[in-house]
N, C-alpha and C positions, 0 to 999 in steps of 0.2 A: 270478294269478301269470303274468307273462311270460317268452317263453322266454330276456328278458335275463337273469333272474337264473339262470338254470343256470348254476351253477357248474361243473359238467365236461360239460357239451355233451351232445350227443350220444354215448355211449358204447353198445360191443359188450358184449354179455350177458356174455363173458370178464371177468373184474374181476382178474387177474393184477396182483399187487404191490403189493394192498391190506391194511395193516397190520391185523391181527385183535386182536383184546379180550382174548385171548387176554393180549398180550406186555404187559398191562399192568392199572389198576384200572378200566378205560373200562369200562360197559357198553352194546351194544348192540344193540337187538329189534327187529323189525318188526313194525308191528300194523296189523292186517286186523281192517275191521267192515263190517258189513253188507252180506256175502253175499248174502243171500237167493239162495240155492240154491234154484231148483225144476226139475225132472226137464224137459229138453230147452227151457229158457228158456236168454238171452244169458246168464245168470248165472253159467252153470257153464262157458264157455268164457272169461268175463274171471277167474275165479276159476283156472281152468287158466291161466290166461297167468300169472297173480303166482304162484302156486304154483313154475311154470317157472322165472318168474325169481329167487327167494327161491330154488331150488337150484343156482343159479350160482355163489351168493354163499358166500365163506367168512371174512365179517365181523358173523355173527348169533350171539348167543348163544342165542338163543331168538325165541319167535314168539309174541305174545299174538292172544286173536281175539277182539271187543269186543262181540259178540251180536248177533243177527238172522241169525245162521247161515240160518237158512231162511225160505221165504216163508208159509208157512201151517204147520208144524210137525207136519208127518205123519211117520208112520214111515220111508215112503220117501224123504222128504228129509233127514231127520237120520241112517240109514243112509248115505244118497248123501253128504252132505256132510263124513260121519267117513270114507270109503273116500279122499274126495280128500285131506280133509288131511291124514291118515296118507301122504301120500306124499311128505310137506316131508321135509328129510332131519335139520330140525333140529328138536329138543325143542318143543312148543307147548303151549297152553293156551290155555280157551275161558271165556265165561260167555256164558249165555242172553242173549236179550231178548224183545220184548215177542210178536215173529212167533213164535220158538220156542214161546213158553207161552201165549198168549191164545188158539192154535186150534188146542190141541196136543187129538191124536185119544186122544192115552193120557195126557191130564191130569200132564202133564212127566212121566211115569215115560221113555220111552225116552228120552230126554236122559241123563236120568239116569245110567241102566244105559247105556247106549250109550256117554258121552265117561266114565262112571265117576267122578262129581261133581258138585256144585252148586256148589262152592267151591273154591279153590286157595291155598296157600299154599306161597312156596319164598323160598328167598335168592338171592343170586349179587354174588360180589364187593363185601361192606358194605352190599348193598340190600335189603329186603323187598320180595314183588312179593305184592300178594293182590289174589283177584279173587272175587265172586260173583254170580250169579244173579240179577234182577230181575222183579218180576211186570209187570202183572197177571195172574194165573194164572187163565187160562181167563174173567176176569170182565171186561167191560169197564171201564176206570177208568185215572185216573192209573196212575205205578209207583208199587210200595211195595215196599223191601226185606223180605222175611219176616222174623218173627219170628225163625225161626230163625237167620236169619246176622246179624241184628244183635245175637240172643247168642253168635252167634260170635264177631263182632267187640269184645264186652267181655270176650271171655274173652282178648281177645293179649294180651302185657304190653307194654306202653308201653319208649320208649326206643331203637327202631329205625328208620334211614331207610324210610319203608315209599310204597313206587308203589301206589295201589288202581285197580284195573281192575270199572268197570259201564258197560253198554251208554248209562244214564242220565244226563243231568247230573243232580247234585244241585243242583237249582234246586225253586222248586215243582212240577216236571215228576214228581218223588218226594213223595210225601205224609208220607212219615216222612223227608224231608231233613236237619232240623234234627237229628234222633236220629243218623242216620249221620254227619253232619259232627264231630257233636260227637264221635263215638268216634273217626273216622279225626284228628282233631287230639289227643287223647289218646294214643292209640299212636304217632305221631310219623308223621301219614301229609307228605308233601311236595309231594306231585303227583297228579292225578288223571286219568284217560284213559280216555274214552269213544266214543259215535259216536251213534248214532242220527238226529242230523239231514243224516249225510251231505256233511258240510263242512268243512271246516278253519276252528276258533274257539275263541280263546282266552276263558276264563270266570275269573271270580273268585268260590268261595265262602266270604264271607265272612273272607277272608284265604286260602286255602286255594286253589292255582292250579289252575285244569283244563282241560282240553283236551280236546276233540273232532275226531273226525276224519275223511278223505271213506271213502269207499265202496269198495269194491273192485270195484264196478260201470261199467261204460264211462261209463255216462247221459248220450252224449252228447260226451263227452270220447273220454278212455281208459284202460283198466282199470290200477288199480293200488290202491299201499299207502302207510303210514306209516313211518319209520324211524327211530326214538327212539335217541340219542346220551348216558348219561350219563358226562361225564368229570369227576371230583370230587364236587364239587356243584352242577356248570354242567351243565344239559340244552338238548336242541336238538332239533326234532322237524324232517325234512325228506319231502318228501312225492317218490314216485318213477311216475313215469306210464311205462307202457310202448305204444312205437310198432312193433308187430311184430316184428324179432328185435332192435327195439334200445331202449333203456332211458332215459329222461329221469332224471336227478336234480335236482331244482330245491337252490337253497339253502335254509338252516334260514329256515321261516313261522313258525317260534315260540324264544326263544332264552330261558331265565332263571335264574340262578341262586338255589338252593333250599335255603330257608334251614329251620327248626323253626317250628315257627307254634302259637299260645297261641291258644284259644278266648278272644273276649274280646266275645264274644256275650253280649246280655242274653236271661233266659228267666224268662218268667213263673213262677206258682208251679204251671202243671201243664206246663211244661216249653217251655211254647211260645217260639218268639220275638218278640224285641220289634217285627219287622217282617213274621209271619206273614200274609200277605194273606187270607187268608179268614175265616168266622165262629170266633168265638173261645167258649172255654169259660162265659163271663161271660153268654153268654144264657142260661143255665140258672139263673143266679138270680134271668130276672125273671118273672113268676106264666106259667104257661100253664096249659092242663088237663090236663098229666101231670106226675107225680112220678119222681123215680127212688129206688127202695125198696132196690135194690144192683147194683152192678156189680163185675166180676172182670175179670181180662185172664189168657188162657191163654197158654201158652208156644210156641204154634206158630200162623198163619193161622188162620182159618175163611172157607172161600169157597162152605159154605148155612147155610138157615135151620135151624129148629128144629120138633123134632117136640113135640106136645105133649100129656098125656091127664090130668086131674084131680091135678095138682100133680104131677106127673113130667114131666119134659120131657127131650128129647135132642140133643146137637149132636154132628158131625164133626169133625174137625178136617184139615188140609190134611199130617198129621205120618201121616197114618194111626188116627186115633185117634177113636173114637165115646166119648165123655161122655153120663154117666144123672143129674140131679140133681134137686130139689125146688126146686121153683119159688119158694116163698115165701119163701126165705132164701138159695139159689142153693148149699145144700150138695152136695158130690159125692157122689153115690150108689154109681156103679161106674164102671169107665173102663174098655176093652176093643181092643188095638192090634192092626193089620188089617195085611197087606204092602204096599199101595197107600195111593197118597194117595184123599181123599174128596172130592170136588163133589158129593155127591148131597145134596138137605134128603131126611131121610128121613121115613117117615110112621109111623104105630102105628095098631092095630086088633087088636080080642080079645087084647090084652098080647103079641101080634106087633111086633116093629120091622125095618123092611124099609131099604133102600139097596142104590144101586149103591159098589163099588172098583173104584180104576183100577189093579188088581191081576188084572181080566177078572171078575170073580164078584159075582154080585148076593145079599147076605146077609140071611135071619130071624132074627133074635135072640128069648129071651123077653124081653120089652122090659121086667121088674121086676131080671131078674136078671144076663141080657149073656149068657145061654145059648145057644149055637148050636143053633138048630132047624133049617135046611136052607142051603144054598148051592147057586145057581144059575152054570155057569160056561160065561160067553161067550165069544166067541173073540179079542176083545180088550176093553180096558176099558170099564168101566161107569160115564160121568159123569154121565147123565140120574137126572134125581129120578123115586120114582114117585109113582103114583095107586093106592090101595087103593078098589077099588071092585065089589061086587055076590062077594066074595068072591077075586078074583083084582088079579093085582099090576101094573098096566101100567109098562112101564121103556123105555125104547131105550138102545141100547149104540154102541161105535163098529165092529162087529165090520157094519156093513152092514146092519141088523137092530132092529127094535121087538117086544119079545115082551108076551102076558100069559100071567103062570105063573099055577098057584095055590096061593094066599096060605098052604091048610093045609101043603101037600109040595110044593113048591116044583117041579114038573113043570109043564114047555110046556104049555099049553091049544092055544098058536098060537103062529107067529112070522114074520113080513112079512118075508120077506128082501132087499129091491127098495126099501131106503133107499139114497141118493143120498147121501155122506157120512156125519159122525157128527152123534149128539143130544146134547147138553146139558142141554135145561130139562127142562119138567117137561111133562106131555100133559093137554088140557084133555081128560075122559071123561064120559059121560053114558050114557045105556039106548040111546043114538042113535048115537053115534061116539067115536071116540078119534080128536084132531086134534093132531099132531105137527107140528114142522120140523126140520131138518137142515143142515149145514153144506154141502150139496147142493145150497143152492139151491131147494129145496122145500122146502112144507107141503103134509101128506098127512092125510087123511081116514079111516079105515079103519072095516069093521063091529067094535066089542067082542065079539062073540061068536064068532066065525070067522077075526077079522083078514084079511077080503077086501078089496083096494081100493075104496074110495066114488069118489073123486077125490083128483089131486094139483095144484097151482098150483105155478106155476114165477113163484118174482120177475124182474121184466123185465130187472133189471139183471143184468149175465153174471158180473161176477165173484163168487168164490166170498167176499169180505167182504160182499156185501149179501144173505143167505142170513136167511130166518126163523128162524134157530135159537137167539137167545136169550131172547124174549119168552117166556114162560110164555102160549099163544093164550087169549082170551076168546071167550066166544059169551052173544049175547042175543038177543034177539028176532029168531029164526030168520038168524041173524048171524053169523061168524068173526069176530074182528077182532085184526089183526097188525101191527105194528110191526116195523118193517125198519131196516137201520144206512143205507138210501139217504135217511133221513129222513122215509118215509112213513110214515103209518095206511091199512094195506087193510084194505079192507069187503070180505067176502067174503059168497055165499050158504053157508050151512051145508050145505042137500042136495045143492048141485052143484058148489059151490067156484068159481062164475064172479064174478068181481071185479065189485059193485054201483057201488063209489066209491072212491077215494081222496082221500088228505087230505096234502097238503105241509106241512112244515117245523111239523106239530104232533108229533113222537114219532120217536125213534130207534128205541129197543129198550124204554121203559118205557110198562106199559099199565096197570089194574085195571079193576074192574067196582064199582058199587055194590051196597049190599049187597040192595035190592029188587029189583037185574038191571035196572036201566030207565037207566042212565046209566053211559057209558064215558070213565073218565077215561086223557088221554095227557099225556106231558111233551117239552118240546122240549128240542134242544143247549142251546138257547138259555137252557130255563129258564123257560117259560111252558107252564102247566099250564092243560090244555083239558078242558072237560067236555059229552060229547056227546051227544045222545038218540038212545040204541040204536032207536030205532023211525024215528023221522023223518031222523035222522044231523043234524039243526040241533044248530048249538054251541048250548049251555046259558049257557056263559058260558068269559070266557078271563081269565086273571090271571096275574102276575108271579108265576113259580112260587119266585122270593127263592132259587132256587140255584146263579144265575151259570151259568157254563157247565159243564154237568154232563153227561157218557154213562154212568151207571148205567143198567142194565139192570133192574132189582130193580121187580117190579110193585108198583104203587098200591093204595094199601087204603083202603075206607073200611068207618069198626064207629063205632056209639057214635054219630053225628051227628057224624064228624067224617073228614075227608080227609088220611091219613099218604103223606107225600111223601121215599120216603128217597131221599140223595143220594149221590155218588161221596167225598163229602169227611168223612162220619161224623155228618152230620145228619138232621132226622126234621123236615120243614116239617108243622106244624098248618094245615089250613083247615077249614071250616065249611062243609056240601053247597052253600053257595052261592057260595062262592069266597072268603069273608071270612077275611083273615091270622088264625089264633090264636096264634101264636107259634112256637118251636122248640125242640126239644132237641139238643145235641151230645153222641152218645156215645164219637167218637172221631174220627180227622183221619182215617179211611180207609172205605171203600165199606160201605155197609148192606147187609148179607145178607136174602133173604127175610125179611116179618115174622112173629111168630105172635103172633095177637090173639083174645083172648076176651073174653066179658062173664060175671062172678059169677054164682051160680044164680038172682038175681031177676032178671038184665038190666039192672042198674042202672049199675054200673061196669065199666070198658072195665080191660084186663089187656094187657099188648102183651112178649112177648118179642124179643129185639132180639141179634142178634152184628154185629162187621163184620170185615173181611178182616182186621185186625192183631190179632186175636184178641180183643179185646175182648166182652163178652156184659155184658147191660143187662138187669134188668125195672122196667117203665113201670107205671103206676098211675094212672086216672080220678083228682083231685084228687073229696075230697068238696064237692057242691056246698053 
């Protein structure tokens, strides 16, 4: 944009004798995205300057704000950033994004309680304005609208001009895109308005106009916002920069009139589209060596795996909700709803069933019946999975803190209080160590029986995104070995934690172990699955890992003689220990949760339980040879 098109020049922050929306059917908002507010960064002084100047103004009806409020999504910044924008003088409304919830320390609960919503819905003069919420929550991966609001959005009734507000486009950049577009052109949506790449650009889905928009970040520029114009059914979005006490308005960079628009989308018979870019349902019907014996889809997220003990199994759900069913036909057993959402895969031991909630408390159930045996209550939430091990329950919280209770009465044994951030995964434990990371920027060492310091490793890179904390760590042959989002594999010594090796651009965040402990397999962005010998660290061998470009975190399993490779998009790549394709299975178009894998009582046939983020939950089956 050049400053020829300003339409009214430079103007004083004074806007005297500007016709308000008021005196007629016009509506108009300003919309602010991508914040990222963090505590004494530029952010919160270009967020003060539009703040400033949106109170000048008395031609807004309101103020939408398009997510990524915050930069890492901690308490103190979603606190910080509700205190500033409570001070607009006019009505506003928010939806997450991906900074809010992918490194949120209380697994989105203060969002939640804090702005008092996941959702919005309101009118104003002839318009619908809805807005929600986008993941991924907490898990690395594409977005994916939740379960939850994309039953919200079947439940509106159709027939109103309706604005929808997500941080998102609905491009593939959403994994359930097609499901949301398809609702939003059924309730009569007309326009679409987002942000996330920080730019001003007009999109087309699939008939359905959208828009994105810059930042409210200087970056280089100068800080400001958006200011959406509807008069009729003519919109016009003009973008306003601010140059210290004085105000740029450019002219409208997007101008269109908005009409009702008909899905006239083709969609397969399991809903896909006819131009879905990734793998499609149809590999499932050609032979591989797993079966699928049934599948369910639950009515809210699932972002862990599954617990499992002699045809009982257990899942969480992202609703708050722990699930008890029977594996062999996936009947519900009991179902038991918590105050907090869940991240934790929980574990079972002597018909104990353990997990962290991001409601602060880490809970025992009797795991046949959903009966509350003990509750452990941290001082903030609890997203780390644990480890049931030598009778005691290893967990980390985000409360600063890695404890083991024990398992019978749920009482401290120990508890490390000298974590650098929050936990997440899950702690590799042995008779030797319990080895954690944290959103800190460390992985830490600790003795199992005392929780004394062993050692901690600081990843070299400073920012708090390339932190070990979501790999679930392996160790073998007197070994650590971690996966970082800077794209490395660290070799670490297990007794001393001093870095042996590292390995580029084989492994983000996804790692496994084989099942004899002598071969560590990683996967890259890229999508090339590496397999390494834990003793010498020589590749074994490297192969086209067939998942495109993938950042699932979700460790590698090998059981059965065979290598389970899940991926960000609801796949399960087959390989052979020696790197040979066996095929795939598609359980859903969204992220694979932990797996849980067993073999029958002779060891003969491989058993695989399977959820992924959009709820869906899958059991696999060895095909008989």
């Amino acid at each position: 944009m050049r400053l020829g098109k300003v339409i009214l020049g430079i103007v004083a922050l004074a806007l005297s004798g500007v016709v308000t929306s008021a005196q007629g059917t016009r509506v108009r908002f300003a919309f602010l995205t991508d914040l990222h507010y963090a505590t004494d960064s530029p952010a919160v002084s270009d967020l003060r300057t539009c703040i400033r100047d949106l109170n000048t103004r008395n031609d807004l009806d309101f103020v939408l704000v398009g997510g990524d409020l915050t930069e890492f999504g901690s308490d103190e910044e979603i606190f910080g950033v509700k205190k500033m924008l409570d001070s607009l003088r006019c009505k506003y409304y928010v939806v997450a994004g991906n900074h809010d919830s992918k490194w949120s320390e209380s697994g989105c609960n203060t969002f939640r309680d804090v702005f008092g919503y996941e959702r919005f819905a309101f009118n104003c003069k002839g318009w619908r304005f809805i807005g929600c919420n986008s993941g991924p929550d907490m898990r690395m991966a594409p977005a994916l609208l939740p379960q939850e609001s994309l039953q919200w959005l079947k439940e509106l009734p159709p027939g109103e001009k309706t604005v929808f507000v997500n941080h998102y486009p609905l491009d593939s950049s959403m994994l359930n895109y097609f499901d949301v577009t398809r609702e939003l052109k059924r309730i009569g949506t007309r326009l679409v308005i987002g942000g996330h790449w920080h730019s001003d650009v007009a999109l087309n889905y699939d008939g359905l106009p959208g828009v994105l928009c810059r930042s409210t970040l200087s970056a280089g520029n100068r800080p400001g916002y958006t200011v959406f114009t509807l008069d009729g059914d003519r919109v016009s979005a003009s973008e306003c920069r601010i140059y210290g006490s004085t105000t740029v308005r450019f002219e409208p960079w997007y101008c269109r009139t908005l009409t009702e628009v008909h899905d006239t989308v083709t969609y397969d018979a399991d809903g896909l589209p006819a131009d879905y870019p990734w793998m499609r349902f149809d590999v499932n019907e050609k032979q591989t060596p797993l079966k699928q014996v049934w599948k369910r889809t639950d009515d809210s997220n699932i972002a862990a795996g599954f617990a499992w003990d002699r045809g009982w199994a257990w899942y969480p759900t992202t609703s708050g909700m722990i699930r008890c069913l029977y594996s062999e036909d996936g009947r519900c057993l009991w179902s038991k709803q918590f105050p907090g959402k869940i991240f934790s895969t929980p574990a079972v031991a002597k018909n104990t069933l353990v997990f962290g909630c991001a409601d602060g408390n880490v809970y025992a159930l009797r795991a046949k019946s959903g009966r509350l045996l003990w509750k452990y209550s941290a001082r903030k939430s609890v997203l780390g999975s644990p480890v049931l091990y030598g009778g005691k329950v290893y967990i980390g919280a985000s409360d600063g803190a890695f404890r083991a209770l024990d398992l019978k009465s749920g009482r401290p044994v120990w508890t490390f209080s000298d974590v650098e951030g929050f936990v997440e995964s899950r702690p590799y434990v042995d008779a030797e160590q319990v080895v954690f990371g944290s959103w800190g920027g460390r992985l830490y060492s600790l003795d199992p029986d005392r929780g004394s310091l062993q050692w901690s490793w600081k990843s070299p890179r400073e920012s708090r995104m390339y932190s070990p904390a979501a790999t679930w760590p392996v160790k073998a042959a007197g070994k650590i070995f971690i996966a970082v989002p800077d794209r490395r594999l660290y070799v670490l010594d297990a007794r001393t934690g001093k870095e042996i090796k590292h390995f580029d651009n084989v492994a983000r965040e996804a790692v496994g172990l084989s099942a004899d402990g002598k071969t560590v397999y990683c996967k890259a962005m890229s999508g090339t699955l590496t397999a390494l010998d834990a003793e010498t660290l020589a590749i074994r061998w490297q192969v086209d890992g067939r998942t495109g470009y993938d950042i699932s975190p979700t460790a590698i399993v090998e059981a059965g003689g065979m290598v389970l490779l899940p991926t960000d998009k609801g796949n399960l790549l087959l390989f052979d220990t020696r790197g040979t394709y066996l095929g795939a299975r598609k359980i859903s178009t969204a992220l694979v949760n932990p797996l849980t894998v067993w073999t029958d009582s002779r060891g003969r046939r491989l058993h695989l339980l399977v959820s992924t983020m959009d709820g869906t939950i899958a059991y696999l089956q060895e095909q008989n040879q």
